[in-house]
C-alpha positions in Angstrom: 13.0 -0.8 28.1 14.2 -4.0 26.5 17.9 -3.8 26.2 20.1 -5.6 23.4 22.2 -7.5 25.6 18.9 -9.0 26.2 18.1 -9.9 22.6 21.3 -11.9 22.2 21.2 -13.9 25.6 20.1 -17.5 25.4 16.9 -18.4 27.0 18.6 -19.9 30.4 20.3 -16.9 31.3 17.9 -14.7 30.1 15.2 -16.5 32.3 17.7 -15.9 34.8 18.1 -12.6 34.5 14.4 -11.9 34.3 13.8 -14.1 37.5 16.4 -11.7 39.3 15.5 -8.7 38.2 11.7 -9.6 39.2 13.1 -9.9 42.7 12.3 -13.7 42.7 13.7 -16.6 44.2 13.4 -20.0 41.9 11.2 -21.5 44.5 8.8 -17.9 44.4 8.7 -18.2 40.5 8.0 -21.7 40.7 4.7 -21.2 42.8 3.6 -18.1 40.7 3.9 -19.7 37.6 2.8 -23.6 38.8 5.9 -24.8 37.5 8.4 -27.3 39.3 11.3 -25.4 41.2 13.3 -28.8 39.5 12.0 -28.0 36.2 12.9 -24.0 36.3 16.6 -25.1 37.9 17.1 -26.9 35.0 15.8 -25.0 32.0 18.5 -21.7 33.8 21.4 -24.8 33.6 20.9 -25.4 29.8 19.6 -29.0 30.6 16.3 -29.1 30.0 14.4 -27.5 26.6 11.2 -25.7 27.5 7.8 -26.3 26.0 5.6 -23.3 24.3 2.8 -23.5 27.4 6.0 -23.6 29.8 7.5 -20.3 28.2 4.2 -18.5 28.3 3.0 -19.7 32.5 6.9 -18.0 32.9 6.3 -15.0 30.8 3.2 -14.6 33.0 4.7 -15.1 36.1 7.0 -12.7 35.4 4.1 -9.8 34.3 6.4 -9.4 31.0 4.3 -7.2 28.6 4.8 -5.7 24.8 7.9 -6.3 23.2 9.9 -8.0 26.3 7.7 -10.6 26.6 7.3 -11.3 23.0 11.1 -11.6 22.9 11.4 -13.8 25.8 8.7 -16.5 23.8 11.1 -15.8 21.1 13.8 -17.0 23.1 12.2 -19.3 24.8 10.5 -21.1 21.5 14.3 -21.9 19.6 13.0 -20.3 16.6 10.3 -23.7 16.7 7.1 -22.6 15.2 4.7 -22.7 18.8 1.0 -23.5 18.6 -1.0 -20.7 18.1 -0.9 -17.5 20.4 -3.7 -15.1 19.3 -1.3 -14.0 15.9 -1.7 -14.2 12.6 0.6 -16.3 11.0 0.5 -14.3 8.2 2.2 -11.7 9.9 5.7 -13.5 10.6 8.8 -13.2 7.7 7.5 -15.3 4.8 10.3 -17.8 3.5 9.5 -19.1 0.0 9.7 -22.4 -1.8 12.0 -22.1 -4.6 15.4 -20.4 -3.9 15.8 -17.2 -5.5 17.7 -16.8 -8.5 19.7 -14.1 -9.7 19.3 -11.3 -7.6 22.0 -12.0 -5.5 23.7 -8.3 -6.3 20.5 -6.5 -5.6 20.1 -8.6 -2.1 23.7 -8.0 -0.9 23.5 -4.0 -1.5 20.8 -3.7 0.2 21.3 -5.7 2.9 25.0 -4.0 3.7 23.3 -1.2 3.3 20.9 -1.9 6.1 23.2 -3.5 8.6 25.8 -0.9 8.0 23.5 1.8 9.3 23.8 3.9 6.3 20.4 3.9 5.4 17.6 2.4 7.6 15.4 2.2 4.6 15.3 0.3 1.3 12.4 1.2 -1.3 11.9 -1.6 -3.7 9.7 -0.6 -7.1 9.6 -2.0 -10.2 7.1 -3.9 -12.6 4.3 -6.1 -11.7 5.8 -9.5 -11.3 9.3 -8.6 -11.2 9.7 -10.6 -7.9 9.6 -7.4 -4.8 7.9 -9.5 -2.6 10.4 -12.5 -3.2 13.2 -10.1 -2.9 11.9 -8.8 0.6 11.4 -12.1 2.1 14.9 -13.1 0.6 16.3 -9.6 2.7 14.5 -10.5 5.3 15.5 -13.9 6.0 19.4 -13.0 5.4 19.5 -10.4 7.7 17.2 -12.0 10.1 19.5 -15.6 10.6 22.9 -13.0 9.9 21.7 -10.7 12.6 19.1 -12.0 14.5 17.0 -9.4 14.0 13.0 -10.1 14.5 11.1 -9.3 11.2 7.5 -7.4 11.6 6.0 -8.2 8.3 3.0 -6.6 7.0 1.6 -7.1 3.5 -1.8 -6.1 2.0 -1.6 -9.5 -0.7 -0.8 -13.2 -0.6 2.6 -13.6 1.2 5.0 -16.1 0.1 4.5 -19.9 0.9 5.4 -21.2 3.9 5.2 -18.5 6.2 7.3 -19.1 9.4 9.1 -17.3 11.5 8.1 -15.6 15.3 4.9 -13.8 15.1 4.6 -10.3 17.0 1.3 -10.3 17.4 0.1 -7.4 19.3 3.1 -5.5 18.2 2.8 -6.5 14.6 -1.7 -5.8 15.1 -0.1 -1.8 16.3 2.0 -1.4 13.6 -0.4 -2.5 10.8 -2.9 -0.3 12.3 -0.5 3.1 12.9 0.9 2.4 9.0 -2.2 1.8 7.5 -4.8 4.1 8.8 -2.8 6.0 11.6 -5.0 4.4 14.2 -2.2 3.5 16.7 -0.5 5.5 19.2 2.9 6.0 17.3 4.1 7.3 20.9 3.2 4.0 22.0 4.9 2.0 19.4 7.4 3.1 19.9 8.2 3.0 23.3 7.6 -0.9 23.0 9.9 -1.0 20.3 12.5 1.6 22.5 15.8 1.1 21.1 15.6 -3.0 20.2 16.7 -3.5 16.5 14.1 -4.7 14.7 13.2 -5.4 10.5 10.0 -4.3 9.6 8.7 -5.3 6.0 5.9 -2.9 3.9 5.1 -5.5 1.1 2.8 -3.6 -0.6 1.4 -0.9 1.9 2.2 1.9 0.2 0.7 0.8 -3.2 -2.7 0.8 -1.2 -2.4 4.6 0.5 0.3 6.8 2.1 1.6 4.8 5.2 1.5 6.8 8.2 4.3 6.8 11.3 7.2 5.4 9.8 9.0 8.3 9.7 8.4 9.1 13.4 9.0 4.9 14.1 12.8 6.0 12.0 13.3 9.1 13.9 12.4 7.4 17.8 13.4 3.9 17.5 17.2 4.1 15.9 17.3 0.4 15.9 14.7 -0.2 13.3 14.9 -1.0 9.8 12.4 -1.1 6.9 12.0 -2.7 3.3 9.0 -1.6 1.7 7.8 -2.8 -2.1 5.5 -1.2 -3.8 4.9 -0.1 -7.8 6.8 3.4 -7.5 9.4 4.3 -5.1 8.6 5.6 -1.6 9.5 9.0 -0.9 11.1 9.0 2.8 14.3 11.5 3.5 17.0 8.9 3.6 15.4 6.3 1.8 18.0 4.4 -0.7 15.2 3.7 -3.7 15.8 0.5 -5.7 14.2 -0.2 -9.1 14.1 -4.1 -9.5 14.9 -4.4 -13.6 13.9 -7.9 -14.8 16.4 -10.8 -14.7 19.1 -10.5 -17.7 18.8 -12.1 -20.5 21.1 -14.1 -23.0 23.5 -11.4 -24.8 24.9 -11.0 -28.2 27.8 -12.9 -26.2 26.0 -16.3 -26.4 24.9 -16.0 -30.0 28.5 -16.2 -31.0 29.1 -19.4 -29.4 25.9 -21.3 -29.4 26.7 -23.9 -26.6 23.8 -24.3 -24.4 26.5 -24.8 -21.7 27.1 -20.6 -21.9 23.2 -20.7 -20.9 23.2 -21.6 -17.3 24.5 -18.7 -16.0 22.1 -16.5 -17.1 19.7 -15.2 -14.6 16.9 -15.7 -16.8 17.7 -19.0 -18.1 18.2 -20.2 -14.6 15.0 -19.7 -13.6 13.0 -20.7 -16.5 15.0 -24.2 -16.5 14.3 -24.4 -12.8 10.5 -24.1 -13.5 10.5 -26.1 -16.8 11.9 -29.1 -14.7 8.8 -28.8 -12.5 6.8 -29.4 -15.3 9.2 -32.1 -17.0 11.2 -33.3 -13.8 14.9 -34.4 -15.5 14.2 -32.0 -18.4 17.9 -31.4 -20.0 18.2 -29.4 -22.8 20.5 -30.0 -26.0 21.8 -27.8 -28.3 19.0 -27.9 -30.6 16.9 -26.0 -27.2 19.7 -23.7 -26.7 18.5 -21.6 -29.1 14.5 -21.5 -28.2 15.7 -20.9 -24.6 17.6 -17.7 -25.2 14.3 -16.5 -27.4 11.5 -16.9 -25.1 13.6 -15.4 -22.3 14.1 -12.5 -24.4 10.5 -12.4 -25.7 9.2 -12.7 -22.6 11.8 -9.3 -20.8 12.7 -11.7 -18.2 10.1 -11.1 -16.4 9.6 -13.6 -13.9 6.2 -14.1 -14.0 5.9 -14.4 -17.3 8.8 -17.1 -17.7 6.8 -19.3 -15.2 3.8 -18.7 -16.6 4.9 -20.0 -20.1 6.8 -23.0 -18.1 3.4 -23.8 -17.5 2.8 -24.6 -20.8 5.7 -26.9 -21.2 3.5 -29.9 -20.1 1.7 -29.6 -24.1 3.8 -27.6 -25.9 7.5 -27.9 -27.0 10.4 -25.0 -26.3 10.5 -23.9 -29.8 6.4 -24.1 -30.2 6.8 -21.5 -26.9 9.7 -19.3 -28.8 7.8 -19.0 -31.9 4.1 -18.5 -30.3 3.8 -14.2 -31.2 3.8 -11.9 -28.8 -0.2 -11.4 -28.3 -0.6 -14.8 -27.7 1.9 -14.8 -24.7 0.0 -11.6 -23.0 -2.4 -14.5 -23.1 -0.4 -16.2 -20.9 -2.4 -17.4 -17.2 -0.7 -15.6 -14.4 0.5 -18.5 -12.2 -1.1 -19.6 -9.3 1.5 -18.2 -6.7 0.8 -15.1 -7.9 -3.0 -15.1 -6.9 -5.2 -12.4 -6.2 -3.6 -10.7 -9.5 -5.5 -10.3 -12.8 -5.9 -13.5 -14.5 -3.4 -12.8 -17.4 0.0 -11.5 -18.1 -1.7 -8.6 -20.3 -4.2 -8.3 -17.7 -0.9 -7.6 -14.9 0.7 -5.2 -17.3 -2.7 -3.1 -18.5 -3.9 -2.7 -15.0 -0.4 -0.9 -14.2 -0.7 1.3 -17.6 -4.3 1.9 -16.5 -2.9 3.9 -13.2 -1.2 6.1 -15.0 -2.2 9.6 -15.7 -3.2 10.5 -20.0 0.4 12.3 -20.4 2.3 9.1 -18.9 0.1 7.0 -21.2 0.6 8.9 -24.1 4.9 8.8 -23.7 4.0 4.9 -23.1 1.8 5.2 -26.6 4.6 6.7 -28.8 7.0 4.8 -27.4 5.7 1.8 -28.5 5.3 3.2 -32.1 9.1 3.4 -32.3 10.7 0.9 -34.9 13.7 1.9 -32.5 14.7 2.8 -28.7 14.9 6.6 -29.5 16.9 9.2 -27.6 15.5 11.5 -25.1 15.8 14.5 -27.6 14.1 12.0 -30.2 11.3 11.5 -28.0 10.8 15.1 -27.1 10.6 16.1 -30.7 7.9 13.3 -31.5 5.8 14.4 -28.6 6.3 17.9 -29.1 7.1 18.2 -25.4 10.2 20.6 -24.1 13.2 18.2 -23.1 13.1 19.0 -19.2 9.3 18.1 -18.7 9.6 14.8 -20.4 12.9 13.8 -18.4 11.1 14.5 -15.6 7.9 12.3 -16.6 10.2 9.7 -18.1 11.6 9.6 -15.0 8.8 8.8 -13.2 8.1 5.8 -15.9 11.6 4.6 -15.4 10.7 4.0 -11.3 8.0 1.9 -12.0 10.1 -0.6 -14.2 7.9 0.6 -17.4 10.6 2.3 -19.5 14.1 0.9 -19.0 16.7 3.6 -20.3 20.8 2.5 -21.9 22.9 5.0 -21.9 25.7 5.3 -24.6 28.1 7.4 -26.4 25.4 8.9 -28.6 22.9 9.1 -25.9 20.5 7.7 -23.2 17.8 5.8 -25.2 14.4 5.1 -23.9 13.6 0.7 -24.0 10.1 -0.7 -23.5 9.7 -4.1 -22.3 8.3 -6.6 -25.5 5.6 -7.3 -23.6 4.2 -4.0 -22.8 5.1 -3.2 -26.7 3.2 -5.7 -27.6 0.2 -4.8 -25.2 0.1 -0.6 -26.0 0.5 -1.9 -30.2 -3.1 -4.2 -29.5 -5.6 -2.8 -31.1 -8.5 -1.4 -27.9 -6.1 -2.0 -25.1 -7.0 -1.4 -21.6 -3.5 1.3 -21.7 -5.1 3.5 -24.4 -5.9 6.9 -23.3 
């Protein structure tokens, strides 16, 4: 049983503490682990730092297995990335490049809601290229510094770049193995997890099957939390779900003032500046961008994956070149390069989600798109000739994956699809069409 006062200890006094409760003198541990008695003396005082090979001949010594002696390397590392130990890099909290942007409100919810034990689990859904994963690793890497809890990550894509963290190898292996096929011993687990608080992140798990044990892993180890992302919410008793809209987008507000000032604190703006400077380092924009600015990020939902991948073209083409280009051109748009492994174009990222939908989900997506307007719910119903209670339900499903966005007001709740995806279901043969 590994016990939290454990988890918070330094690495002299827990060294001490696990030389004690082993029954062993600092002479005894010195000869079982061929280690000086002087060096061991001084890494309990504080005064000496100990290397990775050090940490592991005392882990040994000590016959520390599973999660204890994973936390003691922890420890014992200082958070210092250690050569290689048998793990997969991969497998550690990913920590990004660029900061994120904008989705501070999303982050904080979630993460009070985690720490304050209310819920133990957060499902993150929403459109392809909305930025889940980014969000996880952002969640991850708050609560992990605020709280100092390890982070288990395990993702079935490209993880973010610059994986670091501490890698719980064969802890991490079990888990991968219980949630993705059901192969582990969940009884196992989770007596090596026992009651140590721990984050685990599901980037992606549940978009490839049904993960098994994490219910059980919820119900046995009450220090555990988990963020999963995937396309539609996971259904788990208890889970808070989370639909990830895309980053706001300039307002009626800005066109009545026009400064380009009013700009930077859009979400959307923010990021496709940020990425436009990469291209054009010192880019500023004047008054006479303002206006191309607010339209592309507009055009373009934004969606964050299709902001940067029209930043790309800033290198050739100007900001009001990229505004005015029409709408099929930017589903041309190539998917950046951070985002490999997904189809090669933004219409290819947003077809291949309408193609996993079912014919009656497709056909609401279909009719939508054929509305000069956002129409009401009993608008829709009457144009698809469908009772009002079965299409709330399907639109409902639609909504979860980030595919319909719905604003409600004093005449009714109206039914929005992304330009994009408008765009996409109006081309003539596309991959959507049912």
């Amino acid at each position: 049983m590994v016990h939290s006062t454990e988890t918070e200890a330094p690495f002299p006094e827990l060294l001490r503490h696990k030389r004690v409760q082993a029954g062993l003198t600092q002479r005894t541990l010195a000869d079982l682990s061929t280690i000086s008695p002087r060096t061991i003396r001084d890494l309990e005082s504080g005064r000496a730092h100990a290397r990775m090979q050090t940490v592991r001949l005392l882990a040994d010594a000590l016959r520390l297995h599973g999660l204890a002696r994973e936390l003691f390397i922890s420890s014992g590392s200082g958070g210092r990335r250690g050569e290689p130990d048998g793990t997969d890099p991969g497998l550690a909290a990913p920590r990004a490049v660029n900061a994120l942007l904008g989705r501070d409100t999303e982050v904080r919810a979630m993460a009070q809601a985690l720490e304050s034990g209310h819920r133990r689990m957060v499902s993150v859904s929403g459109l392809p290229g909305v930025g889940k994963s980014r969000v996880a690793a952002e969640l991850a890497a708050r609560l992990g510094s605020r709280r100092g809890w390890p982070v288990l990550w395990i993702g079935t894509g490209p993880q973010p770049h610059g994986a670091s963290g501490t890698a719980f190898g064969p802890l991490t292996k079990s888990l991968r193995l219980l949630v993705e096929s059901g192969a582990a011993d969940v009884s196992a687990v989770c007596r090596l997890i026992g009651r140590h608080e721990a984050l685990l992140v599901l980037d992606g798990v549940a978009d490839a099957g049904h993960p098994a044990g994490v219910e059980e892993l919820l119900a046995y180890c009450p220090g555990i939390r988990v963020v999963s992302t995937s396309r539609t919410p996971w259904q788990v008793a208890g889970v808070q779900a989370t639909v990830l809209p895309p980053l706001a987008v300039p307002g009626a507000e800005w066109d009545a003032t026009g400064s380009p000032d009013s700009l930077t604190g859009v979400p959307s703006v923010r990021l496709l500046l940020d990425r436009l400077s990469e291209v054009r380092p010192g880019f500023a924009p004047g008054h006479a961008e303002a206006d191309a600015l607010a339209r592309i990020c507009r055009r373009l939902d934004g969606l964050p994956v299709a902001l940067e991948a029209a930043a790309g073209r800033f290198g050739v083409l100007g900001l009001r070149q990229l505004a005015e280009d029409p709408l099929p051109s930017l589903l041309d748009l190539p998917v950046p390069a951070r985002s490999a492994g997904a189809p090669g174009t933004i219409g290819g990222l947003l077809g291949a989600e309408v193609d996993r939908l079912d014919a009656a989900h497709r056909t609401i997506l279909l009719e939508l798109a054929r509305c000069d307007r956002a129409p009401t719910v009993p608008e829709a119903a009457a144009v698809l000739d469908r009772p009002r209670n079965d299409l709330v339900e399907d639109v409902g499903q639609l909504l979860s994956r980030g595919l319909v966005r719905a604003s409600h007001e004093e005449s009714g709740t109206r039914l929005h699809l992304p330009n994009l995806l408008r765009a996409l279901l109006r081309a003539p043969r596309n991959p959507g069409s049912p």
